[in-house]
C-alpha positions as a Python dict, from the first residue, in 0.01 Angstrom:
ca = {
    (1, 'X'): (0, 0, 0),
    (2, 'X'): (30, 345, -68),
    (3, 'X'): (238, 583, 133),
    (4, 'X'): (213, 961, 195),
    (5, 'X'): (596, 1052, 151),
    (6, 'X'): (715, 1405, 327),
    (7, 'X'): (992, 1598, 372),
    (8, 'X'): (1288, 1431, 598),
    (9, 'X'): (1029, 1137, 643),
    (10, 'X'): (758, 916, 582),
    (11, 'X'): (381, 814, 684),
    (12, 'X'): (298, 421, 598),
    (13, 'X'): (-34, 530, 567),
    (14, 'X'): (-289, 642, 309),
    (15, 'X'): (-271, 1019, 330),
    (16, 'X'): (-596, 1188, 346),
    (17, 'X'): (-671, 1473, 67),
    (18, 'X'): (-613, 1800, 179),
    (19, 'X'): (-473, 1751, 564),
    (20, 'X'): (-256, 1577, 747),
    (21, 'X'): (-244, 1154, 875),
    (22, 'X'): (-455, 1178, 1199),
    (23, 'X'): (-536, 893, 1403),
    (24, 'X'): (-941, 906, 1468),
    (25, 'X'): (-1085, 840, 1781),
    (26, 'X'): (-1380, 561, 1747),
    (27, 'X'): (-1611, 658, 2064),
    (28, 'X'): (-1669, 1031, 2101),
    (29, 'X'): (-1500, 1153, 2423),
    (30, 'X'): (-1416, 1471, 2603),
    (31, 'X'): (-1107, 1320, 2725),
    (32, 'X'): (-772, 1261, 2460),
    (33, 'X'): (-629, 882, 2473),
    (34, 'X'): (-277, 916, 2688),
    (35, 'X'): (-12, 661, 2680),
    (36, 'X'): (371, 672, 2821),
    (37, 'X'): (511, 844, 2548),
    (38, 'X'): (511, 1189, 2756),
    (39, 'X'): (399, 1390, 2390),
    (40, 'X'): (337, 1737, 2472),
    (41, 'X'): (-10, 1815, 2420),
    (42, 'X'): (-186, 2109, 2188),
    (43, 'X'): (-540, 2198, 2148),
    (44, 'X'): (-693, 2480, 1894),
    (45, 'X'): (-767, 2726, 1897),
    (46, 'X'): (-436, 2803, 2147),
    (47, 'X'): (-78, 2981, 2178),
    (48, 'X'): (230, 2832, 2261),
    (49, 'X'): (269, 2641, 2596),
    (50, 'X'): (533, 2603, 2823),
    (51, 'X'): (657, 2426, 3154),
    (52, 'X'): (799, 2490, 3444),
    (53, 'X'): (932, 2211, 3697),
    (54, 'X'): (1047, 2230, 4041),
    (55, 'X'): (1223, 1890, 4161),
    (56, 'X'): (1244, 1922, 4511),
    (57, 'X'): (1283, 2256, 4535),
    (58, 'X'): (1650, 2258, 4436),
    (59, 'X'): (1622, 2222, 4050),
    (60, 'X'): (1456, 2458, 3803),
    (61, 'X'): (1381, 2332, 3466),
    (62, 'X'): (1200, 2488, 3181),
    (63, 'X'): (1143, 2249, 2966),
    (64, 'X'): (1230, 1893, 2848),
    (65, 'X'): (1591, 2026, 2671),
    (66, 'X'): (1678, 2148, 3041),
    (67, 'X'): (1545, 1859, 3190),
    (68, 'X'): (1797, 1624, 2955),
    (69, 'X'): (2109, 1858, 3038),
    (70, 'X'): (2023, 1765, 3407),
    (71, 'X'): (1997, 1466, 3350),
    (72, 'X'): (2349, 1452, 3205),
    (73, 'X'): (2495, 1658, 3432),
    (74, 'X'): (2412, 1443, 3753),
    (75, 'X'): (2556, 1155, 3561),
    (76, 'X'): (2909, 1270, 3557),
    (77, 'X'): (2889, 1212, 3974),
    (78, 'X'): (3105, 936, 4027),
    (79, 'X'): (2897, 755, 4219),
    (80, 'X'): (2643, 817, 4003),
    (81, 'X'): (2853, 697, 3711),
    (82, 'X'): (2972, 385, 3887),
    (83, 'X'): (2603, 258, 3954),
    (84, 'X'): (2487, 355, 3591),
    (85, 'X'): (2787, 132, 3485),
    (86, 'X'): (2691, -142, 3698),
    (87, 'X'): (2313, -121, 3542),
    (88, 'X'): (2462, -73, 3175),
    (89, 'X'): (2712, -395, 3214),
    (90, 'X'): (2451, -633, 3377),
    (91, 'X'): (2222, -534, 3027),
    (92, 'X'): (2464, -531, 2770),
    (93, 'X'): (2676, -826, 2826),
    (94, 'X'): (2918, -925, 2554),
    (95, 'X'): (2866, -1274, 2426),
    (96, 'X'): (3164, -1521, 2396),
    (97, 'X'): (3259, -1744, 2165),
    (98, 'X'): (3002, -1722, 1826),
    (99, 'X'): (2704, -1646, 2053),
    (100, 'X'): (2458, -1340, 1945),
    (101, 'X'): (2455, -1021, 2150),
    (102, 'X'): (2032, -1042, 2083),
    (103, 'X'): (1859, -1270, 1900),
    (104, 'X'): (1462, -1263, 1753),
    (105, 'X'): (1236, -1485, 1920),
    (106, 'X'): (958, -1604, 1647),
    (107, 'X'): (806, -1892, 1827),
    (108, 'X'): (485, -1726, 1926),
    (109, 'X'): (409, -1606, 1569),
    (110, 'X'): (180, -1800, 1335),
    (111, 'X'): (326, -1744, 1005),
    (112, 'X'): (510, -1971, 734),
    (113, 'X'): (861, -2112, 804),
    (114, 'X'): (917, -1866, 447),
    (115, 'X'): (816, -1560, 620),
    (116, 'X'): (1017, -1663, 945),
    (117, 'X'): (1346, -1674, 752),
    (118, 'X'): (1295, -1313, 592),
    (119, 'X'): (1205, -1140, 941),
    (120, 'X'): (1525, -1288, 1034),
    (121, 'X'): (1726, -1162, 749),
    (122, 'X'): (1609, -783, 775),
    (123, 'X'): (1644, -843, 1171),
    (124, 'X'): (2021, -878, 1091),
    (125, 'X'): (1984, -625, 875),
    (126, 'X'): (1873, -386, 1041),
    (127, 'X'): (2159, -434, 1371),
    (128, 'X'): (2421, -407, 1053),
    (129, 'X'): (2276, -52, 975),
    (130, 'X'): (2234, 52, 1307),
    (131, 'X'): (2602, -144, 1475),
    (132, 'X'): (2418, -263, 1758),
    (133, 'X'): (2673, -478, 1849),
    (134, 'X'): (2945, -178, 1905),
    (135, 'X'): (2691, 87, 2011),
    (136, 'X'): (2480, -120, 2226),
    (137, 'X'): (2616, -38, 2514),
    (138, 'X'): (2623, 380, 2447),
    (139, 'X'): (2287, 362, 2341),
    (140, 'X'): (2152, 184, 2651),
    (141, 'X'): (2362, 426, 2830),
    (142, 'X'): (2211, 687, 2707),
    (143, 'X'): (1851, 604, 2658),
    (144, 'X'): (1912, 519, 3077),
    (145, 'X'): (2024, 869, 3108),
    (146, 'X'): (1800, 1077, 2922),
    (147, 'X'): (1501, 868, 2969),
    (148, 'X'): (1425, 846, 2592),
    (149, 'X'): (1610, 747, 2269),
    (150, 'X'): (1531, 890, 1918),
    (151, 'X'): (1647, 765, 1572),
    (152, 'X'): (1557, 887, 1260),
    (153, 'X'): (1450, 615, 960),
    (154, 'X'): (1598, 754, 653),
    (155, 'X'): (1448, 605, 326),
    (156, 'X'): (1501, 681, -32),
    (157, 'X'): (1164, 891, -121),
    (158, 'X'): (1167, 781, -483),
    (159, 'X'): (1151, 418, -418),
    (160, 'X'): (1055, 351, -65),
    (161, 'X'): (1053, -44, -172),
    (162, 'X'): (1352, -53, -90),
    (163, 'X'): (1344, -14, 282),
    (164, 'X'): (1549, 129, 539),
    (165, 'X'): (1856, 337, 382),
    (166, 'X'): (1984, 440, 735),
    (167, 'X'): (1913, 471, 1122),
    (168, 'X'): (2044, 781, 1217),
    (169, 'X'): (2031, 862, 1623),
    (170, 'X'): (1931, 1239, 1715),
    (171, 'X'): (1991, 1435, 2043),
    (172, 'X'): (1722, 1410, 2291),
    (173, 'X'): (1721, 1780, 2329),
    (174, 'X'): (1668, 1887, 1946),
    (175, 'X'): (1329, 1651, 1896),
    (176, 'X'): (986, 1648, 2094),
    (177, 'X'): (692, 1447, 2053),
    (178, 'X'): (376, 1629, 1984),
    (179, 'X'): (24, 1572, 1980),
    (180, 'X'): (-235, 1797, 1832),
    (181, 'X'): (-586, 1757, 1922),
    (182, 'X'): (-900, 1835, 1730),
    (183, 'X'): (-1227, 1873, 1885),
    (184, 'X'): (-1553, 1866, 1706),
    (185, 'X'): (-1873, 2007, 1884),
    (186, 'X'): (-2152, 1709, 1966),
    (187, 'X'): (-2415, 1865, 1851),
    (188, 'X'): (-2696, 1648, 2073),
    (189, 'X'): (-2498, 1734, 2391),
    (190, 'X'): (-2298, 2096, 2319),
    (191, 'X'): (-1981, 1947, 2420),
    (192, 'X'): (-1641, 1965, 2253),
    (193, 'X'): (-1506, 1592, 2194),
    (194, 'X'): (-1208, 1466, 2065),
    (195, 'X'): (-1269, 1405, 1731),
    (196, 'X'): (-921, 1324, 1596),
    (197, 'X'): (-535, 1321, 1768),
    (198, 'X'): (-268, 1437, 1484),
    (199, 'X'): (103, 1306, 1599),
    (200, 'X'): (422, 1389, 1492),
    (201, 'X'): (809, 1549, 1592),
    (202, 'X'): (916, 1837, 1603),
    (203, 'X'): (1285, 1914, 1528),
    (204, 'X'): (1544, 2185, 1566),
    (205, 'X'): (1900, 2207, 1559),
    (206, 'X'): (1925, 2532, 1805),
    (207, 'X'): (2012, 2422, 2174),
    (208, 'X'): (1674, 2364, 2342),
    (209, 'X'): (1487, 2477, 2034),
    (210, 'X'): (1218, 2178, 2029),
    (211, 'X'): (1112, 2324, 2378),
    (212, 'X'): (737, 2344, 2379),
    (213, 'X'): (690, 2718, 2398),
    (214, 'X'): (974, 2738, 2113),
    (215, 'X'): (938, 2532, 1805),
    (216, 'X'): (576, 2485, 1849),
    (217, 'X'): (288, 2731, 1841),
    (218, 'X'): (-151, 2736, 1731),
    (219, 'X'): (20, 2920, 1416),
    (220, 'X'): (261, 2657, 1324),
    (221, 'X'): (616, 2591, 1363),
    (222, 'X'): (952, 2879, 1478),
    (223, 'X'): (1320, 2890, 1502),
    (224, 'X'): (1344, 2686, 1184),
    (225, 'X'): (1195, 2367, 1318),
    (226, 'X'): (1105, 2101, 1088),
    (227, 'X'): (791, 1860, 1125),
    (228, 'X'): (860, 1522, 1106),
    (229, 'X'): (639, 1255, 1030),
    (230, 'X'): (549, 964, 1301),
    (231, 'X'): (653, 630, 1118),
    (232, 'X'): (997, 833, 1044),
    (233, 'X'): (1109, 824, 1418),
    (234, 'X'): (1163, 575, 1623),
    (235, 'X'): (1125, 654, 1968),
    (236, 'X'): (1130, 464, 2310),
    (237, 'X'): (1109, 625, 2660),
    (238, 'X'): (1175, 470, 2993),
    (239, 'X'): (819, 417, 3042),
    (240, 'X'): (864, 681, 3329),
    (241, 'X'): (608, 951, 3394),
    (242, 'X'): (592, 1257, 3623),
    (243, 'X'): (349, 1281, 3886),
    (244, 'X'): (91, 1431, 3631),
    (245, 'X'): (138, 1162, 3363),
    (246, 'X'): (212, 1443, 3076),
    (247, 'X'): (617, 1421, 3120),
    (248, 'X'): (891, 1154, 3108),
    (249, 'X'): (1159, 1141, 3332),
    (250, 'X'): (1468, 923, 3380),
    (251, 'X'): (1550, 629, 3604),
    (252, 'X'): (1767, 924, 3755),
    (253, 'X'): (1486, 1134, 3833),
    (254, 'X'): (1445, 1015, 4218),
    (255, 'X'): (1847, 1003, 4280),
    (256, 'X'): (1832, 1366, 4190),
    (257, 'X'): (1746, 1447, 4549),
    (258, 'X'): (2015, 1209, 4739),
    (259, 'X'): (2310, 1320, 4505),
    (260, 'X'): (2221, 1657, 4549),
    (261, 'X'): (2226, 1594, 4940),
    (262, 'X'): (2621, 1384, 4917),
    (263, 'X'): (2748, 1704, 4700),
    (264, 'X'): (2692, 1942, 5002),
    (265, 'X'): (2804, 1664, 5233),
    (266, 'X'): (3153, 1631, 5048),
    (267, 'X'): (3192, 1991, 5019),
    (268, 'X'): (3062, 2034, 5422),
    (269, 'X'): (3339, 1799, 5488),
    (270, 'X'): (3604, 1959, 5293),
    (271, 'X'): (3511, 2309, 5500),
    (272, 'X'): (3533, 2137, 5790),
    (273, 'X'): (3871, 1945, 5736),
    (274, 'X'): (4000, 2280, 5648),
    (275, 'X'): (3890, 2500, 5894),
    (276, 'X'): (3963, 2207, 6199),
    (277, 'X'): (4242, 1999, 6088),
    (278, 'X'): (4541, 2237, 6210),
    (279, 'X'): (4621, 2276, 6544),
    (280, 'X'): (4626, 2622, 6691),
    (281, 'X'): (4822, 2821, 7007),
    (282, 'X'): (4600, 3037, 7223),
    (283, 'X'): (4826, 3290, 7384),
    (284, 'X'): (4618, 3443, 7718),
    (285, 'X'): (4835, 3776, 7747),
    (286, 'X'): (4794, 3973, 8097),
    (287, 'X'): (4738, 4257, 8046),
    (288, 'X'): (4686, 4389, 8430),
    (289, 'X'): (4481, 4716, 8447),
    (290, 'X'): (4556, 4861, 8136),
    (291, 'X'): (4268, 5013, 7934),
    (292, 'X'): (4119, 4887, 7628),
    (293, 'X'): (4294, 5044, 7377),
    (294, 'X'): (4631, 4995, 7572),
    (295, 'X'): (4551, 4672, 7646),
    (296, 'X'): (4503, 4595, 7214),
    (297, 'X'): (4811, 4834, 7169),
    (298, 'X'): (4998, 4582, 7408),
    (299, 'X'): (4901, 4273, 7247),
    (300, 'X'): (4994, 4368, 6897),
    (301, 'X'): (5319, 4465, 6973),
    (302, 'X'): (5356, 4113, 7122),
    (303, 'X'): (5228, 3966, 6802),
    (304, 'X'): (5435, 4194, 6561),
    (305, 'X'): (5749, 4051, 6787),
    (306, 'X'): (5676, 3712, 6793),
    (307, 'X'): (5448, 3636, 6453),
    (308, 'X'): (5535, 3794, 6119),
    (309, 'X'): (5315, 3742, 5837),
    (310, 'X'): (5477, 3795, 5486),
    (311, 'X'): (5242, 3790, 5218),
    (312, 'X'): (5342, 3886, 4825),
    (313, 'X'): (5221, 4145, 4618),
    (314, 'X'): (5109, 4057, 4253),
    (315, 'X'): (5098, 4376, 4154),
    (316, 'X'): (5417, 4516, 4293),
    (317, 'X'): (5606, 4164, 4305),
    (318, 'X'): (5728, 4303, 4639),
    (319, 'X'): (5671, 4098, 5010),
    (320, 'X'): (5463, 4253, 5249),
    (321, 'X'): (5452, 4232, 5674),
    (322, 'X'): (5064, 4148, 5720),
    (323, 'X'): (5098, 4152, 6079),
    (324, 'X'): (4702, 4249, 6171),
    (325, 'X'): (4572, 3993, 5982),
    (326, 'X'): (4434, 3719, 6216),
    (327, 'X'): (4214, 3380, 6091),
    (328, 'X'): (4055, 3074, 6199),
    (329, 'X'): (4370, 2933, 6075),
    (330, 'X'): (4619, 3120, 6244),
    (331, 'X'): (4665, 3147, 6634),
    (332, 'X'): (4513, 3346, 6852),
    (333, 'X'): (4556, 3592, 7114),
    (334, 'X'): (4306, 3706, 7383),
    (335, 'X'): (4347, 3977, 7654),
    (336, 'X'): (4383, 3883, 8013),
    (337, 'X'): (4265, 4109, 8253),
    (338, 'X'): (4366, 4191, 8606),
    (339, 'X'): (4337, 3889, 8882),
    (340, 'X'): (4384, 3634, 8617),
    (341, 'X'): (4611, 3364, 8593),
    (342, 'X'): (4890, 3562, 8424),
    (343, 'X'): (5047, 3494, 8108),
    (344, 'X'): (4939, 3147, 7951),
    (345, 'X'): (4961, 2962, 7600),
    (346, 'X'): (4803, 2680, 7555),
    (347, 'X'): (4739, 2460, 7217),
    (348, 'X'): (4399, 2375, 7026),
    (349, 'X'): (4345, 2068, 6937),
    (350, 'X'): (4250, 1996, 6555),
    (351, 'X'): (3961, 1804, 6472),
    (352, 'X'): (3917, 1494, 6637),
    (353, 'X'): (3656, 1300, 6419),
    (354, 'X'): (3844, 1386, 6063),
    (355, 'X'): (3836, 1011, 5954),
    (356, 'X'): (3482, 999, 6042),
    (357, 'X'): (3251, 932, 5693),
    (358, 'X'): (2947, 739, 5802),
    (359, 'X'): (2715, 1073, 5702),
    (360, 'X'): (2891, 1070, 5347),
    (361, 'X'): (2863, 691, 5323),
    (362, 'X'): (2498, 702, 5401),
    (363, 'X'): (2416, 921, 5124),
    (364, 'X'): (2588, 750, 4888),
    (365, 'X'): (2401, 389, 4970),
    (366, 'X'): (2093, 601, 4923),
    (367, 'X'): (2232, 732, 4567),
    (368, 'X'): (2266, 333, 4485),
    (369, 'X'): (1929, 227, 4620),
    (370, 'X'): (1749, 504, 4442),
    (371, 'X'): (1949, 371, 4095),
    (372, 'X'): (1823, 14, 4196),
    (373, 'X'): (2190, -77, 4242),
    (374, 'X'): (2252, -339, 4552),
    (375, 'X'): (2463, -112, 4780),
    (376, 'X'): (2747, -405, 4787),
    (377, 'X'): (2832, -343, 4466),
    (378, 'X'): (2915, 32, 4601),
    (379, 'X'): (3218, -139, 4778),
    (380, 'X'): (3437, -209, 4474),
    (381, 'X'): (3713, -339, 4698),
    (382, 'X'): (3493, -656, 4838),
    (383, 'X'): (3605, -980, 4583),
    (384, 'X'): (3338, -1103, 4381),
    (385, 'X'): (3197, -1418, 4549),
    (386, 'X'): (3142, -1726, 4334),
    (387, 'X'): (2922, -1915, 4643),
    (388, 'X'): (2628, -2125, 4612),
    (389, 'X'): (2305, -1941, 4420),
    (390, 'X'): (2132, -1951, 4754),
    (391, 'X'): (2394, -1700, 4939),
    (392, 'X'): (2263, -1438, 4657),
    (393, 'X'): (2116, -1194, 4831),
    (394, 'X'): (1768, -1057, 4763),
    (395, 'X'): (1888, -732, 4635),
    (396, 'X'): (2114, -952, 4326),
    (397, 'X'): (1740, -1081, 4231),
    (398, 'X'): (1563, -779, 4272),
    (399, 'X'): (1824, -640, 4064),
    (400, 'X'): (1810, -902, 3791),
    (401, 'X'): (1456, -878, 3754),
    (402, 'X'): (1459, -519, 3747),
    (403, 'X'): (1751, -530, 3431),
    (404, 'X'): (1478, -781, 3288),
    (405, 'X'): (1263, -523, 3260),
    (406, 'X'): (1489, -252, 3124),
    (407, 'X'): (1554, -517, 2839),
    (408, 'X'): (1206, -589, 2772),
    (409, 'X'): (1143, -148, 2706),
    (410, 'X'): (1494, -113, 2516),
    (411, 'X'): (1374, -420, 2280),
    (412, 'X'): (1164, -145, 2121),
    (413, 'X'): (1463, 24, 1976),
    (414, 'X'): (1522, -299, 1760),
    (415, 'X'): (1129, -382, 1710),
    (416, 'X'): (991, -43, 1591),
    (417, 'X'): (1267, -30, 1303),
    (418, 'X'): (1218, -360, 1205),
    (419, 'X'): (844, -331, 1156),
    (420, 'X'): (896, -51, 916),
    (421, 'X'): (1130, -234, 735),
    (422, 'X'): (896, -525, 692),
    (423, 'X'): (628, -297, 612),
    (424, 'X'): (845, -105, 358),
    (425, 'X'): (970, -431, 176),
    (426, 'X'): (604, -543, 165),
    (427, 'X'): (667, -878, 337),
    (428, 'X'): (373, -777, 598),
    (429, 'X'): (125, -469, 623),
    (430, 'X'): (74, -283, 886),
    (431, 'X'): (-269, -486, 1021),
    (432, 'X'): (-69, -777, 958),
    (433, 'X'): (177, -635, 1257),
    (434, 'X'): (-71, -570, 1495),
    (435, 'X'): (-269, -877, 1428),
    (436, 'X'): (-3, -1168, 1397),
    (437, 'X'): (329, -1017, 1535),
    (438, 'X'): (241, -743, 1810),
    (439, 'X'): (310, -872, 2162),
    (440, 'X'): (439, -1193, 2026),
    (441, 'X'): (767, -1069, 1886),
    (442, 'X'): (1021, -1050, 2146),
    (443, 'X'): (1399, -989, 2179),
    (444, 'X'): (1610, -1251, 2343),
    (445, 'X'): (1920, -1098, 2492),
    (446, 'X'): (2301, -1284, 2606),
    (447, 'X'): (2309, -1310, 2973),
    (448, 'X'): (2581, -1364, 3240),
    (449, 'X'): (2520, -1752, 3231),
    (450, 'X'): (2681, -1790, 3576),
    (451, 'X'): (2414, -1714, 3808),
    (452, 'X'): (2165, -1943, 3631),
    (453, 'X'): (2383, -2247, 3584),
    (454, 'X'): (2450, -2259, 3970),
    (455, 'X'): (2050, -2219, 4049),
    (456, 'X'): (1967, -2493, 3807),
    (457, 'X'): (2294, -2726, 3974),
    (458, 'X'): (2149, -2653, 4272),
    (459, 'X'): (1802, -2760, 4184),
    (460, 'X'): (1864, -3071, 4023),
    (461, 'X'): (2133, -3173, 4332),
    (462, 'X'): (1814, -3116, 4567),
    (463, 'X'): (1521, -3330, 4344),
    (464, 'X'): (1833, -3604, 4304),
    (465, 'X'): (1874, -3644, 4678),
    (466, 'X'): (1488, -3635, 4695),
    (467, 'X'): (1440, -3905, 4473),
    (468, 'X'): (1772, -4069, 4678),
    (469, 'X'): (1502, -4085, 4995),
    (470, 'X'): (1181, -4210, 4819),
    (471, 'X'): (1334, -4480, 4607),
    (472, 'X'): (1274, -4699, 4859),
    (473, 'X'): (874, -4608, 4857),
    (474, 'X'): (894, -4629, 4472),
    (475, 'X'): (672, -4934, 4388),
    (476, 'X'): (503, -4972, 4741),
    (477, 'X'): (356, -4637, 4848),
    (478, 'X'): (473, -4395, 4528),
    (479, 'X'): (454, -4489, 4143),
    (480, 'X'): (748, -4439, 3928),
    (481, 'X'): (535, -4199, 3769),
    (482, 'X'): (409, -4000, 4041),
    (483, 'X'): (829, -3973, 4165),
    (484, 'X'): (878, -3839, 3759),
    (485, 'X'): (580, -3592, 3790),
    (486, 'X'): (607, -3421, 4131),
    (487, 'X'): (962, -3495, 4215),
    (488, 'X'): (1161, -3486, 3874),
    (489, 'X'): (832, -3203, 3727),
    (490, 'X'): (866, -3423, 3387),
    (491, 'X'): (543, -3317, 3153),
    (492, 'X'): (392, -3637, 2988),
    (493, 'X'): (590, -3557, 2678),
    (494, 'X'): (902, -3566, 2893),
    (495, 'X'): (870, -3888, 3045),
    (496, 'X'): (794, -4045, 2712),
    (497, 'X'): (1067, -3904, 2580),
    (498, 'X'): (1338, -4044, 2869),
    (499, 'X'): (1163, -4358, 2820),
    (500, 'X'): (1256, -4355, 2447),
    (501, 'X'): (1577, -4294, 2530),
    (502, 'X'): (1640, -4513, 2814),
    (503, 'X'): (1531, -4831, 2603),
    (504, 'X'): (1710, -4704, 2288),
    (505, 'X'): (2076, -4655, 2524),
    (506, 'X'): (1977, -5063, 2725),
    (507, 'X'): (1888, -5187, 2338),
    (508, 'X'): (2238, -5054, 2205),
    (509, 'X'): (2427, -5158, 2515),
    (510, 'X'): (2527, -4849, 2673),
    (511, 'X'): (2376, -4867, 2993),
    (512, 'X'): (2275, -5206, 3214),
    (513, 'X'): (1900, -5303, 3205),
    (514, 'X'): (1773, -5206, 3590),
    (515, 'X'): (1752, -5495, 3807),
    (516, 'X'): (1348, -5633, 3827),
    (517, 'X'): (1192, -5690, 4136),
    (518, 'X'): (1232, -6076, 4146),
    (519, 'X'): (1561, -6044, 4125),
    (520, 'X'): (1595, -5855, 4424),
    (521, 'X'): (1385, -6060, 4597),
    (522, 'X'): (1574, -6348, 4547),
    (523, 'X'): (1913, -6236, 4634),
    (524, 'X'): (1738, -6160, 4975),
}
């Protein structure tokens, strides 16, 4: 196998003389092959591209850099932070005891027992060089967040033999996926076809400099971006796309709406705990048939007398009488005119409703069921409830299955390395992956045992009390195997095997032969 080595990474590939690795398209078409990768697409002849995104109205984004830093940003919310907590821990559980954090299910693979053991040893391998087991849970966190993880394979160029040096993890916002596609004109039809798709990454140090109308351009690649090779990133996206299917988002990308919404509904209620909470005089000051300007004249002499105002100075460090100054804070004091009631003060109540937060609360069980979180879990006071796997409510599976899934599309972080590294050491080539070991390799990850212990208690309790009622039809209506096959849902190799056993544990003595039905006849 040869392999066409560049700079800061690698292609396992034969390299083609004179240009670039390009994956071919077989069947001539006018439209490119698209996947859920959310590459940013090129086509020559062209200049740079760009974006521009508007979520709801309310958030501006230029490209994918300033998409990431919102992403971030919304996930220092508390709430926000809670419920992205609550996904992370139900994922990443720590095991107890010697058990494995993940371990590499093989069982579906058809290879020797040989070939078995060394997947397993550069498996382990490759968690050492990446210390899965102490960054698992950041790196879920923040391939959640971001909606895509990148790490670059680092190999020693001389000797590529030799594997996987190190697995190096790079900021979301310095990399981008691109795709550049060639057309070729049919020349029976006239029309341009995709002929060939060229992949690869481009990098940049500079704070959003892999944006696409940045690093990338028909001309080649600015602001000191470097190209980097396909099978020398590994990189796995939420699986995500935008409403046009060119663009990944987060998991966070719906909540952005609802947490934008409970931010100006704290900061409403703050205003209006302010501005309402004090109570305030009203003084109603007759001020019989005086005119206007005698009648204000009047009623700030009565407020000089009975309400001084000192307020300090920076600048002179002296204290000053603000007696004209007059708030929504501060009483107040209205004019009376001739044939009123006279003189009058009366009080204003404060706010009523202050302890009122059923508006806040609401938005905040939206925040939770837009991050898939069940909304009890939002009550962190409520005791965890150790009840019968029945009283789990619907949201607890719905939630389960949906962490399922999130395992299933962060496996790939693990997978993609490891295939390089196999293909690298030479123990498989590349066909051999997608032949014998694509799709068949999975990741088995440690769960919270709890849950599923009490659902399989409860199912056995339920086909044992069954069984409890049809005994007594066993023999005369109902086989003994028809009770193991429906009721018990023993296979044929099942039942053979309890019968094995059962005659092995009667031959040694450990259990009592079962009494025959003569016997019972006769001791009626």
């Amino acid at each position: 196998m040869a392999s066409g080595i560049k700079l800061f990474g690698f292609e396992i590939a034969r390299a083609k003389k004179d240009e670039e690795a390009v994956t071919p398209v077989p069947d001539a078409s006018v439209v490119a092959p698209t996947d859920d990768d959310g590459a940013g697409y090129i086509t020559a002849p062209s200049y740079h591209y760009g974006t521009a995104m508007d979520m709801y109205g309310d958030l501006q984004v230029k490209d994918q850099a300033d998409l990431i830093r919102k992403y971030r940003s919304v996930a220092v919310h508390p709430e926000v932070d809670m419920a992205i907590e609550e996904v992370v821990n139900e994922a990443i559980v720590n095991p107890q005891n010697d058990d494995e954090l993940v371990d590499l299910v093989l069982d579906d693979v058809e290879v020797s027992p040989a070939i078995k053991a060394k997947i397993e040893k550069e498996f382990q391998y490759v968690l050492r060089m990446m210390s899965f087991d102490e960054r698992a849970h950041d790196m879920f966190r923040n391939w959640y967040i971001d909606g895509r993880l990148y790490h670059h394979l680092v190999i020693e160029e001389e000797n590529p033999r030799q594997g996987l040096k190190e697995i190096r993890y790079i900021d979301s916002t310095k990399i981008r996926k691109v795709k550049n596609i060639k057309r070729k004109e049919d020349k029976e039809s006239g029309v341009n076809v995709v002929h060939s798709v060229d992949e690869f990454y481009i990098y940049s140090e500079a704070a959003g400099g892999c944006g696409p109308g940045r690093a990338m351009t028909s001309g080649g690649i600015k602001n000191n971006a470097v190209r980097l090779s396909n099978d020398s990133i590994v990189y796995v996206t939420s699986g995500l796309l935008d409403e046009g299917k060119a663009k990944v988002i987060s998991y966070l990308q719906k909540a952005l709406r609802p947490i934008n919404q409970l931010r100006m509904m704290e900061d409403a209620l703050i205003i209006y705990r302010l501005a309402r909470a004090p109570e305030r005089r009203i003084f109603y000051v007759d001020t019989g048939n005086l005119p206007k300007g005698k009648a204000e004249e009047y009623i700030n002499t009565l407020m000089s007398r009975y309400r001084n105002k000192l307020v300090y100075d920076q600048s002179t460090g002296e204290l000053k009488d603000s007696r004209k100054h007059m708030s929504m804070l501060d009483d107040f004091w209205l004019p009376r005119r001739e044939g009123g009631r006279g003189t009058e003060v009366s009080t204003l109540p404060g706010g009523s409703n202050l302890g009122e937060i059923d508006d806040v609360r609401y938005f905040q069980r939206k925040v939770y069921q837009a991050l898939n979180v069940p909304v009890s879990r939002l009550e962190q006071e409520q005791a965890y409830s150790l009840g019968r796997a029945t009283e789990i409510t619907r949201e607890e599976i719905k939630f389960q299955k949906f962490i399922t899934r999130l395992r299933m599309r962060f496996s790939k972080v693990l997978l993609q390395p490891l295939r390089q590294q196999l293909i690298l050491k030479g123990i498989i080539t590349d066909a051999d992956w997608v032949e014998l070991f694509q799709n068949k390799v999975f990741i088995n990850w440690y769960k919270d045992n709890h849950y599923t212990e009490l659902k399989d208690a409860e199912v056995l309790r339920e086909r044992l009390n069954l069984m409890d009622q049809a005994s007594q039809y066993v023999g005369e209506y109902i086989s003994k195997e028809w009770a193991m096959t429906r009721i018990f849902r023993f296979t044929e190799e099942e039942q053979a095997e309890q019968k094995k056993q059962i005659e092995k544990e009667i031959a040694s003595g450990e259990v009592e032969p079962p009494e025959s039905d003569d016997e019972n006849q006769q001791d009626n």
